[in-house]
N, C-alpha and C positions, 0 to 999 in steps of 0.2 A: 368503539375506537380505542387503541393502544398503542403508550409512546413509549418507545425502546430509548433508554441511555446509554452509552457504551462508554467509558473511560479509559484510557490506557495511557499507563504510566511506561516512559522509554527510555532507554538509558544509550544515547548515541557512541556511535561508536570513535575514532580516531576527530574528532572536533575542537577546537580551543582558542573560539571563541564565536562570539553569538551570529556573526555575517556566516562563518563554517553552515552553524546550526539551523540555520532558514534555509540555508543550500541541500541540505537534508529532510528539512520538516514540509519546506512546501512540497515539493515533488510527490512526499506521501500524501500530504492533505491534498493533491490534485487528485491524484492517484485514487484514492479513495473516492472520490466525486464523480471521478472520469467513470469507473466501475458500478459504482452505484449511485446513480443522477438521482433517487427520488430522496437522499439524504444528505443531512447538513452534517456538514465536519467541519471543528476549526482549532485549532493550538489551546488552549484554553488553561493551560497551569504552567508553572515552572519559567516562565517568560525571562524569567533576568538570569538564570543558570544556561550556560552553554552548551551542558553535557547530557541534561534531563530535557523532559519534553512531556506534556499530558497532553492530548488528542480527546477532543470529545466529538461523539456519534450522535447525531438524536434521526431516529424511525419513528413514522406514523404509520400505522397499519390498520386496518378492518379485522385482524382477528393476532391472536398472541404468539402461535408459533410462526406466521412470517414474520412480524417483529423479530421473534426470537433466531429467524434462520438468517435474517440480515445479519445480525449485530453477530454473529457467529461468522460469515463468512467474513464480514471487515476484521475481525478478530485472526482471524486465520492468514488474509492476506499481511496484515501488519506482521504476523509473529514471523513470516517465513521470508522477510524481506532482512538479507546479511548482512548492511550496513550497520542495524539496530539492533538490542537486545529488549524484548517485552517483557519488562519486569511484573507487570501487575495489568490485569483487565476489569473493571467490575461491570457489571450488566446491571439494569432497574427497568423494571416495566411496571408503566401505570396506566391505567383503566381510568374508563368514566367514572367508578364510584372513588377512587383517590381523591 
């Protein structure tokens, strides 16, 4: 078994203040759910900032490169969505022996 983390750090775009900011951030986090049902997404950093946003991903998989081709296409959908700018993504996969 192996669990995919995905983080992504976001920098919104024209927003100024946090009602803006959830009018922006769920849509993704649906978005991301709606596309890939087998994975949890949820706002996870930056919560009192208006402008920033972290997003975390978690995948369970039978083997490492689905893990890894999930967390890769969420990665991809988030970066190519133009209301946002994706400043940073990090990936972590851990195995049974972790």
């Amino acid at each position: 078994m192996y669990v995919g983390a995905l983080t992504l750090d976001i920098l919104l775009g024209d927003v100024h203040s946090l009602k803006q900011k959830r009018s922006v951030v769920r849509p993704l986090v649906a978005e991301l759910h709606r596309r890939f049902p087998a994975v949890a997404v949820a706002e996870v950093g930056h919560l009192d900032l208006h402008r920033r946003a972290e997003v975390g991903v978690a995948v369970i998989s039978a083997s490492a490169g689905n893990c890894k081709e999930v967390m890769d296409a969420c990665e991809r959908l988030v970066a190519f969505r133009p209301e946002i700018e994706l400043l940073s993504a990090r990936q972590r996969l851990y195995n049974d022996d972790d």
